[in-house]
C-alpha positions as CSV (number, residue, x, y, z in Angstrom):
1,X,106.3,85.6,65.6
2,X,104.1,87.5,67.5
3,X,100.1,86.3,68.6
4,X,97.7,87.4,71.0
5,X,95.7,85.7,73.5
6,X,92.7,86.0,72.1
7,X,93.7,85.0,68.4
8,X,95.6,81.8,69.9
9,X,92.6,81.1,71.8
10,X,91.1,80.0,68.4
11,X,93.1,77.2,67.7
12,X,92.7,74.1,67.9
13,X,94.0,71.0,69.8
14,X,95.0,67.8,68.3
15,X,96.4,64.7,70.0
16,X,99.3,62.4,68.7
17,X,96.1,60.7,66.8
18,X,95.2,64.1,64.9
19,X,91.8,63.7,67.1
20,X,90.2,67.2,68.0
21,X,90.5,67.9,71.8
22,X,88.7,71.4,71.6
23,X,90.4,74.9,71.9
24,X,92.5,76.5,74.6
25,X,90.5,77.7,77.9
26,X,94.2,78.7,79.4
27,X,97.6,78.9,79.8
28,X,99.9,78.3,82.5
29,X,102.9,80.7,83.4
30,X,106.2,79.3,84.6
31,X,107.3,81.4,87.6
32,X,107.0,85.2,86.9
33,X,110.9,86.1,87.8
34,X,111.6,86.6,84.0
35,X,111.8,89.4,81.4
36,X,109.4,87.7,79.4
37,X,107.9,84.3,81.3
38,X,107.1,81.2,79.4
39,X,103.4,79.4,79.1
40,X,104.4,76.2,80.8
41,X,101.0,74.5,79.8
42,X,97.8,74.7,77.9
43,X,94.3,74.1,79.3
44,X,91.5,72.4,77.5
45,X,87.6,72.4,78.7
46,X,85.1,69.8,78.4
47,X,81.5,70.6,79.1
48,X,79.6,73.8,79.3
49,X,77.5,73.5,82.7
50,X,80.0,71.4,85.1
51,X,83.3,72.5,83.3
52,X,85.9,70.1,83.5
53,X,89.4,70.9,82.6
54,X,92.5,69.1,81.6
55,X,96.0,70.5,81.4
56,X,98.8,69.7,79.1
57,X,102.3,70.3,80.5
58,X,103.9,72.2,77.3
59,X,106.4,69.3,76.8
60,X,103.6,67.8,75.5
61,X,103.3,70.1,73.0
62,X,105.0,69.0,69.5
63,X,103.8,71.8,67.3
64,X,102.6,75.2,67.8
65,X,101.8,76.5,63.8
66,X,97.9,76.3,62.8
67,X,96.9,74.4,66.2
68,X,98.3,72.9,68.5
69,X,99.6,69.4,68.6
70,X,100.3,67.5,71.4
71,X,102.2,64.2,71.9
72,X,99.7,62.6,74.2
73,X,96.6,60.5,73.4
74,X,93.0,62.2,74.2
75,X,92.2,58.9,76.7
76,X,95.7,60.0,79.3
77,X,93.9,63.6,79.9
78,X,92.7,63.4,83.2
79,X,90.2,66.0,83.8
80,X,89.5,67.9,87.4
81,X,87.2,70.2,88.3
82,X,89.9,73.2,89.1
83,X,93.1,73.5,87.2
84,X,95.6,75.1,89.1
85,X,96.4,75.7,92.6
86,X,98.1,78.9,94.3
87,X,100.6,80.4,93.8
88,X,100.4,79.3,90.2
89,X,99.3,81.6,87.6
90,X,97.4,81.8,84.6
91,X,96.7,84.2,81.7
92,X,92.5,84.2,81.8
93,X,92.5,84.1,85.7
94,X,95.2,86.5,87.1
95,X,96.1,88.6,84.3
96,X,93.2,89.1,81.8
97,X,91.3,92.0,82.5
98,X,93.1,92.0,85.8
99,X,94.5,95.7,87.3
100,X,97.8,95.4,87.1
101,X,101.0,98.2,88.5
102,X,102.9,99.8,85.2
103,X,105.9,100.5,87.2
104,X,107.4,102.5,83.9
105,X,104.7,105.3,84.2
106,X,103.8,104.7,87.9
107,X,99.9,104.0,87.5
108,X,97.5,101.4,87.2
109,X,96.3,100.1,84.5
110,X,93.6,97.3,83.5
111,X,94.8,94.3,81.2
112,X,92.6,93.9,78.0
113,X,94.7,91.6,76.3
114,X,98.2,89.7,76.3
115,X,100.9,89.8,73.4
116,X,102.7,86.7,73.6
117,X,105.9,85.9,71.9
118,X,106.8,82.6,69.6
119,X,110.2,81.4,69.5
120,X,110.7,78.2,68.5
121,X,108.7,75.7,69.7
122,X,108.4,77.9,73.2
123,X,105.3,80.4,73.7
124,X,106.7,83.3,76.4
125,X,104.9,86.6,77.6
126,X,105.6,89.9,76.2
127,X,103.6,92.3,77.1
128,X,100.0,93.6,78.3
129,X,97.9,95.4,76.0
130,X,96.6,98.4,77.8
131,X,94.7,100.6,74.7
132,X,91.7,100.4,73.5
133,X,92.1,98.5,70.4
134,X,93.3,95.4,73.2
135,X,89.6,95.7,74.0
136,X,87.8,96.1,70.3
137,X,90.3,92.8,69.4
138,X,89.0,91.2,73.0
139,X,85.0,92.1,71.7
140,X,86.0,90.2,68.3
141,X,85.2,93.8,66.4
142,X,88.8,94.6,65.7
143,X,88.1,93.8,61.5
144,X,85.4,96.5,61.4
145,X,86.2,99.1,63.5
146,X,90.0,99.7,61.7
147,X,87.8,99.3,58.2
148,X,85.8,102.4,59.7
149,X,88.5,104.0,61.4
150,X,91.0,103.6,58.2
151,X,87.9,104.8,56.0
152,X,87.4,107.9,57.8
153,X,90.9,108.6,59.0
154,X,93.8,106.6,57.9
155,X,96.1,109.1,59.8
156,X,94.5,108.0,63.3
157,X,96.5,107.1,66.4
158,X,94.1,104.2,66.7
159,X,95.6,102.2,63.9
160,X,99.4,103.1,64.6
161,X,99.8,103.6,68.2
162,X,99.7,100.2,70.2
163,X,98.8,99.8,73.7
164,X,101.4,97.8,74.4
165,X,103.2,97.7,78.4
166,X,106.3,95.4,78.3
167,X,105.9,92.7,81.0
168,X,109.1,94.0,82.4
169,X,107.5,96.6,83.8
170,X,104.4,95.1,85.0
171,X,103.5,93.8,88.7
172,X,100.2,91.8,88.8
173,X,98.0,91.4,91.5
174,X,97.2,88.9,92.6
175,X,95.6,88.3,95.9
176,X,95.4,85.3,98.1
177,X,92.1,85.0,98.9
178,X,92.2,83.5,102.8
179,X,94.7,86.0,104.0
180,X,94.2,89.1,102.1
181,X,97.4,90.1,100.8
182,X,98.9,90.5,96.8
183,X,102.1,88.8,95.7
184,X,103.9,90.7,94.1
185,X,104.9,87.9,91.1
186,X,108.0,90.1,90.0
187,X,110.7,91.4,92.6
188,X,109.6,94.2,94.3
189,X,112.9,96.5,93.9
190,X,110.3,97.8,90.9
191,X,107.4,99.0,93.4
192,X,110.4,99.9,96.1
193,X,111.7,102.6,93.4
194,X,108.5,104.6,93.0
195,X,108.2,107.8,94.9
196,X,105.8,107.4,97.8
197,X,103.4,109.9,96.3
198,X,103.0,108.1,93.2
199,X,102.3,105.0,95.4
200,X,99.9,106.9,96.9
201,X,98.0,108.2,93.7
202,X,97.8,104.4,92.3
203,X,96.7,103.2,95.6
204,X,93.0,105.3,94.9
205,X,92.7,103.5,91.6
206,X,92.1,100.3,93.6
207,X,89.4,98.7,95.2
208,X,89.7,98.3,99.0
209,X,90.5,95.3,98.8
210,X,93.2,95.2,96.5
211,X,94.8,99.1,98.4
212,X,94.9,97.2,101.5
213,X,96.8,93.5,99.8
214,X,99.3,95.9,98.0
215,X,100.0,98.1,101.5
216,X,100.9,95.2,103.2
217,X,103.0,93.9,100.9
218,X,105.9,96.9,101.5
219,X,108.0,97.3,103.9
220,X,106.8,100.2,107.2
221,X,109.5,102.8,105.9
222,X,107.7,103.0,102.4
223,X,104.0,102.3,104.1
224,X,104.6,105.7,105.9
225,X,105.5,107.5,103.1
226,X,102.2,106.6,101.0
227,X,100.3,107.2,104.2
228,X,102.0,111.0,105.3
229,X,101.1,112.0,101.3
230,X,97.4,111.1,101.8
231,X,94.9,113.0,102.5
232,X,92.7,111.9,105.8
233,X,89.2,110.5,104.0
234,X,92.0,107.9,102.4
235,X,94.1,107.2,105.2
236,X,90.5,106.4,107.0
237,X,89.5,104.1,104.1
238,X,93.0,102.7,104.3
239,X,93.5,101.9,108.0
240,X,89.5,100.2,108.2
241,X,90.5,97.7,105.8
242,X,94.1,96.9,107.6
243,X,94.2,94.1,110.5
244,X,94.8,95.9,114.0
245,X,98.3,94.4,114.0
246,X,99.0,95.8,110.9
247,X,97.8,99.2,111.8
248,X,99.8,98.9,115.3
249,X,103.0,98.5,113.8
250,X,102.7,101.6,110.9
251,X,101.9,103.7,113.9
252,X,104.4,102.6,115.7
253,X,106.8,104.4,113.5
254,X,104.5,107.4,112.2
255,X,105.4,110.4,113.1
256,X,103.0,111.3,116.3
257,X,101.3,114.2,115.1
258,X,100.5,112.3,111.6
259,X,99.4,109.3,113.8
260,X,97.3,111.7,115.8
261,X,95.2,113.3,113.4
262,X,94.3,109.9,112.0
263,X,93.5,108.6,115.0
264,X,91.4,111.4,116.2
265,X,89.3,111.1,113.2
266,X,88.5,107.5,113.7
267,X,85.9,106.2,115.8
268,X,86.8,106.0,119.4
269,X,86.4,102.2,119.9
270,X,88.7,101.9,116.6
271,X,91.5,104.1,117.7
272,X,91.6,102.2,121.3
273,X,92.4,99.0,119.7
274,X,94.7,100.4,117.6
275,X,96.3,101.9,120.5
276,X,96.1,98.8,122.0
277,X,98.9,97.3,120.0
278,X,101.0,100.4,120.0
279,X,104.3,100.4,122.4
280,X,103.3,102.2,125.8
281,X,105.9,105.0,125.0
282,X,104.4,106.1,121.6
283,X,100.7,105.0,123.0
284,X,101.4,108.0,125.4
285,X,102.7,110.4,122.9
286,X,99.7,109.9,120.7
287,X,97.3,110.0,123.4
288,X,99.0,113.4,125.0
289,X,97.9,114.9,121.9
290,X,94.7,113.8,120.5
291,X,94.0,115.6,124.2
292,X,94.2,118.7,122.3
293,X,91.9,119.9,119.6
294,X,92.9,119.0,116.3
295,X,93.4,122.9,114.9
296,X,95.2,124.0,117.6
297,X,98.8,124.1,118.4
298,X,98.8,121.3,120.6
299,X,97.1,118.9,118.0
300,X,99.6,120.1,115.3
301,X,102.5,119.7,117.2
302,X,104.7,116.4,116.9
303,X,106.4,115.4,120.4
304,X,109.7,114.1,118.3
305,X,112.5,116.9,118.4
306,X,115.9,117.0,119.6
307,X,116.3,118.9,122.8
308,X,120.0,120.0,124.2
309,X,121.6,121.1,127.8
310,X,123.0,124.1,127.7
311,X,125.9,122.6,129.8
312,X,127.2,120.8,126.5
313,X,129.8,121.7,124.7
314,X,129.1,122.3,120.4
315,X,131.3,118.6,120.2
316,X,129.1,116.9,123.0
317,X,126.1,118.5,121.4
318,X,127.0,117.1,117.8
319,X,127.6,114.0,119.4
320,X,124.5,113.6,121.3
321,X,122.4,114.4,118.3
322,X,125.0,111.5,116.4
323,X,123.4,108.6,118.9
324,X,120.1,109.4,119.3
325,X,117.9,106.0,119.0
326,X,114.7,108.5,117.9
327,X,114.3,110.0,114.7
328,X,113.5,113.8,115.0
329,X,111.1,114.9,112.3
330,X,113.0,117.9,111.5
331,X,117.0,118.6,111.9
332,X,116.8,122.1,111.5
333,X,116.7,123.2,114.9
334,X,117.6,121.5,118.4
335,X,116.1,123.3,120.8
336,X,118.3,124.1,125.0
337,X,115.8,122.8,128.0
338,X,116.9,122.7,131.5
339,X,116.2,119.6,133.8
340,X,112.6,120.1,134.1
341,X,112.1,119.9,130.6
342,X,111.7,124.2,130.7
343,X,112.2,126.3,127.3
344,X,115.8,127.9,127.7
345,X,117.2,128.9,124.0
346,X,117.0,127.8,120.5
347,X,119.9,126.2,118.0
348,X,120.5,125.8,114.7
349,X,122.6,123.0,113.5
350,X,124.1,125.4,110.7
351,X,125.5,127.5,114.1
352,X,126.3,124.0,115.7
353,X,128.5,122.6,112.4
354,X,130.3,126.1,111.5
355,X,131.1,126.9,115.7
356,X,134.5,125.0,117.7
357,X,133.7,122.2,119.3
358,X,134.7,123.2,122.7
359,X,132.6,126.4,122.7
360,X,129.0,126.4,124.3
361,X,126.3,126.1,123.7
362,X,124.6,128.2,126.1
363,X,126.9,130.9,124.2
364,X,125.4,130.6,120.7
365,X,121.9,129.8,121.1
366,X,118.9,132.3,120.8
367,X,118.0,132.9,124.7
368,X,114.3,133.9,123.5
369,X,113.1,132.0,120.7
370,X,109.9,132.7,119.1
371,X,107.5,130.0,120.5
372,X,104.1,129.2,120.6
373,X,101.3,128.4,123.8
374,X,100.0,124.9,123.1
375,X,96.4,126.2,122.9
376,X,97.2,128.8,120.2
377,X,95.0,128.5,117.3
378,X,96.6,127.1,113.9
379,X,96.2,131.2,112.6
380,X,98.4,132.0,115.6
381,X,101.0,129.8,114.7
382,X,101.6,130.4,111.0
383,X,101.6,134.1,112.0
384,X,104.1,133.8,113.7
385,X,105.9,131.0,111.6
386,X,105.8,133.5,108.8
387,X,106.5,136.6,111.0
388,X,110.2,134.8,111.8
389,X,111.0,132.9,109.1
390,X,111.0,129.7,110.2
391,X,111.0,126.1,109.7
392,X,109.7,124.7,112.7
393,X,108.6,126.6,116.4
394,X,108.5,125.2,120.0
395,X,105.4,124.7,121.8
396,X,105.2,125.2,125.4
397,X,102.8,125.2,128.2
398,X,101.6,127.6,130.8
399,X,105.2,126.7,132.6
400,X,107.4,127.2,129.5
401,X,107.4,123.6,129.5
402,X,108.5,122.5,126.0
403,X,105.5,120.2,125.0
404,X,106.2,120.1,121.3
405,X,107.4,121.4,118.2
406,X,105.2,122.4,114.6
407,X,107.1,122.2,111.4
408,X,106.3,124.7,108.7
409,X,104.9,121.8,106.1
410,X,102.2,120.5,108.8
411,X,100.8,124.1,109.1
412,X,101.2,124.8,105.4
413,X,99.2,121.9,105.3
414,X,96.4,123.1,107.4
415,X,96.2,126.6,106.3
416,X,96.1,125.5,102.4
417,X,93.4,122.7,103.3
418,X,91.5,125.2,104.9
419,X,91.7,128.1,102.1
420,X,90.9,125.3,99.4
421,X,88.2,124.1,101.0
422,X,86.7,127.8,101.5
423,X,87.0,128.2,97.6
424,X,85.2,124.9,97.0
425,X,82.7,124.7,99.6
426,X,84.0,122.2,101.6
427,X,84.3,124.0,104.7
């Protein structure tokens, strides 16, 4: 037998003596790991102004038909001025018109009432009910409206189509409220398997409060994806409501030029403390280019790329490439530099995979490969991206000193930001 909150809410309470105790306030949820959780106690209030309330483990409870009756007498209640205590959970305070994460269609959605479940004498959660009929039952109009609704159109989706999410799918929110963060109350292999973009999309449909509790709660790999698919007004929002420790270790592991262009857009004072918790290597990286204006190649470029000596053999090269400790940002190209760092040649890896490995590779790279001066502007650069077909292009100094590299998706980015923003106005 199915109920809802808000129809079991009516019921009464009776103890062992068939004395009235009053109505349900709340329920308590056993641990949240299951399918479908059971209510592992009912709440009863006393008093209107200085609310007192009791609860009633649900071994108390003998019968659950027309009310409830409980083996206890109404003198062994005991009641307190707060009935439960973190991390417990409850239906009125943590999921009721809480936001919660549908991980089946990757959004968030808002909780206007919960479908529970009777089987025998045990009362479990199964699902959330997320339409708008949830809310006309919450508002007590429910009888009316589907009089009116039936009257005018008996065909309507209203009456058939129930807003139901199965609690399988759902991860409530709920944040603790000294340290900031959400506990995730079901394992988090659900959150883990949606694409960071759709993270990202769900993380604008919360308040500040509750983004920042649900960033923290993943793991850096899957932080940096959300992050990398935002746009910079809500990685700014983001990052002011994350601790400075927090904040350190994501850009730790961002790549630089991502980390850059954040950090050049927050106040100065802000990105110093960040910095301030950043590794000296990376610190340096990051502050080499927020030196350089933000649209030019030098602030587009990301100092992580895979550079090669055209000494090596193709085997040595694969190999060196094998045990680098640094993630390159693109694999496309490895680029040949002689011992002062200077631009010599250009590789693919499709050359270095399909050539013997004792040839090398000062035999089959590009001895002048389309580059770019680290003060070119970003028009410059995906010119001459597009002129040459490429994925990614070198940057280099005055010297030939290979200061960088830009991949094609971080100046696609630019240039389409840019023509958008002419269309709209923004810019």
């Amino acid at each position: 037998m199915f109920t809802f909150f808000t129809e079991i809410i009516n019921k009464g309470i009776i103890d062992k003596n068939g004395r009235w105790l009053g109505r349900p306030y709340d329920f308590l949820v056993a641990p949240l790991g299951e399918a479908y959780p059971k209510i592992s106690a009912i709440v009863v209030a006393s008093g209107k102004i200085a609310r007192k309330y009791a609860v009633i483990p649900w071994d108390q409870v003998q019968r659950t038909n027309e009310q409830f009756h409980i083996k206890a007498a109404k003198e062994s209640l005991e009641y307190k001025g707060e009935y439960y205590h973190e991390p417990e959970t409850t239906v009125r305070k943590h999921i009721l018109d809480q936001q919660v994460v549908d991980t089946y269609n990757r959004k968030v959605v808002r909780v206007n009432d919960v479908h529970m479940l009777k089987v025998d004498n045990e009362l479990r959660i199964a699902h959330v009910d997320i339409g708008l009929r949830g809310m006309v039952r919450r508002l007590g109009w429910q009888p009316y409206i589907d009089f009116g609704v039936n009257f005018i159109n008996p065909h309507a989706a209203y009456l058939s189509k129930e807003g139901f999410l199965a609690w399988k799918y759902v991860q409530p929110l709920s944040i603790h409220p000294d340290k900031g963060t959400i506990q995730l109350n079901v394992t988090q292999t659900q959150i883990k398997s949606i694409p960071p973009p759709d993270l990202s999309e769900m993380l604008k449909e919360l308040d500040p409060y509750q983004r920042a509790g649900l960033f923290r709660s993943l793991d850096t790999d899957t932080q940096i994806g959300i992050i990398t698919e935002m746009d910079i007004k809500q990685q700014k929002d983001l990052i002011r409501v994350l601790d400075s420790k927090t904040s350190g270790a994501l850009f730790e592991k961002i790549p630089p030029d991502e980390g850059a262009d954040l950090l050049g857009e927050l106040p100065r004072r802000d990105a110093d403390r960040i910095l301030s918790y950043i590794g000296t290597k990376k610190s340096k990286k990051l502050s080499t280019l927020l030196s350089h204006k933000s649209s030019s190649a030098g602030g587009l470029m990301t100092t992580e790329f895979i550079t090669l000596s055209n000494a090596m053999s193709v085997g040595e090269a694969i190999e060196h490439i094998k045990q680098l400790q640094t993630t390159a940002e693109t694999i496309y190209y490895a680029y040949v530099v002689d011992a002062e760092n200077h631009l010599e040649g250009a590789v693919t890896f499709k050359h270095l995979l399909f050539e013997s490995n004792d040839r090398k590779v000062a035999d089959i790279m590009l001895t002048k490969p389309a580059c770019v001066h680290v003060d070119a502007s970003a028009k410059e650069v995906a010119y001459i991206i597009d002129k040459y077909n490429l994925m990614a292009i070198p940057v280099i100094d005055h010297n030939k000193v290979l200061q960088g590299m830009i991949t094609i998706d971080d100046i696609l980015s630019l240039v389409i930001s840019e023509t958008w923003g002419k269309k709209t106005g923004l810019l």
